[in-house]
N, C-alpha and C positions, 0 to 999 in steps of 0.2 A: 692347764690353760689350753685351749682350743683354738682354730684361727680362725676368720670369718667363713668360712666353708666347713668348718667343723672337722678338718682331718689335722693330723700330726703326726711327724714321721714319729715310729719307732723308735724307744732306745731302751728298751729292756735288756738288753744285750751288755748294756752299762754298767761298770761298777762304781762304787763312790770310789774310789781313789782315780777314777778317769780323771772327774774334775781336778785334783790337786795337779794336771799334766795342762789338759784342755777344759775352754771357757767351756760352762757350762752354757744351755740355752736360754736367757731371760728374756725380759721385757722385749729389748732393743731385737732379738730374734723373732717375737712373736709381732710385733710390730711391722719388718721387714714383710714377710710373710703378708700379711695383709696386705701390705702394699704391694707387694706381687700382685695379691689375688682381685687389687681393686683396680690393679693392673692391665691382666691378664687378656681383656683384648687390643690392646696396644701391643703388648707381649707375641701375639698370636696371629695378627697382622703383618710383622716383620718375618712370620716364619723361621725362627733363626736354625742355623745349621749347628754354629760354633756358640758354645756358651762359657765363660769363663767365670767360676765365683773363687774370689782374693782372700785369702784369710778363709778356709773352708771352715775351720775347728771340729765341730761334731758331725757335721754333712747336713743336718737338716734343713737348711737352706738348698741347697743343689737336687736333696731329694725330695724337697716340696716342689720345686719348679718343676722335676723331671716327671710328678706325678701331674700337677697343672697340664702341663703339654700333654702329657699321653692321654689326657681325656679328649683331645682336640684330635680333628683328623689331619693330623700332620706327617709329613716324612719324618722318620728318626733324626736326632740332633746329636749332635757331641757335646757333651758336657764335659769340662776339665774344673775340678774343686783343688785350687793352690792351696798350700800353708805352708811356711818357715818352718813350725813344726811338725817332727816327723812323726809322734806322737797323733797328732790332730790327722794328719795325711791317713793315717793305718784306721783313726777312728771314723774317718770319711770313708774310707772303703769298708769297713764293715758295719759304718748306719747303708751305705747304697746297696748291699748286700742282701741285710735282716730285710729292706725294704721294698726289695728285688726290681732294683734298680741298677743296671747291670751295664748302664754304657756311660758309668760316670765314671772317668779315671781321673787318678788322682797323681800330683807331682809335689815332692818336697822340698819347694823352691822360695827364694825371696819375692819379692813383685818384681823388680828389676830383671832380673836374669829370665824370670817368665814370658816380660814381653820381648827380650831382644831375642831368647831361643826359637820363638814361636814368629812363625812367615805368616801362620796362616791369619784372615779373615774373620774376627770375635764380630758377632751379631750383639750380643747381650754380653755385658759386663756385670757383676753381682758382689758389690763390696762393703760388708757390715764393719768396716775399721774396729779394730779393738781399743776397748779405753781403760781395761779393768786391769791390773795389775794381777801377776800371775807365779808362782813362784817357779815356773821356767826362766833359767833365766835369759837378756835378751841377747840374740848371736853376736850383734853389733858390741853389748859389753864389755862382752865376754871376749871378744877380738880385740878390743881396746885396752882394756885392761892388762892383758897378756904379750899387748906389744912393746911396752915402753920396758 
C-alpha cells in the first residue's frame, strides 16, 4: 500500500515476530498518513517546532511527517514518538533510523506521565489510538491484577 504521494517509510528491517509485540501498520495507518498529507499545508503553516505522536508503534507515522516537513523549507522540529510500549519505542527508533530520520526521539511512557513530564510547547499532536487487541499484555492489567 502506498499513501497518496506515493512514499512509505521503510520497514524491511522487520521481522514477523515484531508484529506478535507491535501493531503492525494497516488501513487505519495508511489512512492517517493521508490525512497528513491532505493536510500538509495547514501542517506547514503552523511551522511546528515540537511534534508529539501517542501511541508511536512502528514509527511510520512520525517518520512520514518528518519526511513531509523536510521537503518544505522549514527550521528543524522535534519530533517526540511516545508508546507504553517499550518494544514499540526501540521499533520507533529503529523505523527513524533505516529512514534516516535522526531527530525523532523516542520515550517509554504512558500518555499521562508524558504530558505532565513535558513543560514544553506541542505545536502538532499525532494520535492513531489503538483498537486492536495485542497479545502484549495491558500495564494497567497487569498492575491490577497483581494488586489485590
Amino acid at each position: 500500500r502506498e499513501t497518496m504521494d506515493g512514499w512509505m517509510p521503510s520497514l524491511e528491517h522487520t521481522e514477523l515476530e515484531t508484529w506478535e509485540k507491535v501493531y503492525e501498520p494497516a488501513e487505519d495507518t495508511y489512512l492517517l498518513m493521508d490525512a497528513l498529507y491532505k493536510d500538509r499545508e495547514m501542517i506547514i503553516a503552523v511551522c511546528p517546532i515540537v511534534i508529539f505522536e501517542l501511541g508511536s508503534g512502528s514509527g511510520v507515522i512520525s517518520v512520514y511527517m518528518n519526511r513531509l516537513l523536510s521537503n518544505e523549507n522549514l527550521r528543524p522540529c522535534i519530533q517526540i514518538a511516545i508508546d507504553i510500549n517499550e518494544y514499540a519505542t526501540k521499533l520507533t527508533k529503529d523505523t527513524a533510523n533505516k529512514n534516516n530520520c535522526l531527530n525523532i526521539d523516542t520515550i517509554s511512557s504512558d500518555l499521562l506521565f508524558s504530558f505532565c513530564q513535558n513543560k514544553r510547547y506541542v505545536d502538532i499532536i499525532i494520535f492513531n489510538p489503538p483498537y486492536v487487541t495485542t497479545s502484549v499484555p495491558n500495564k494497567n492489567t497487569y498492575i491490577s491484577d497483581n494488586i489485590s
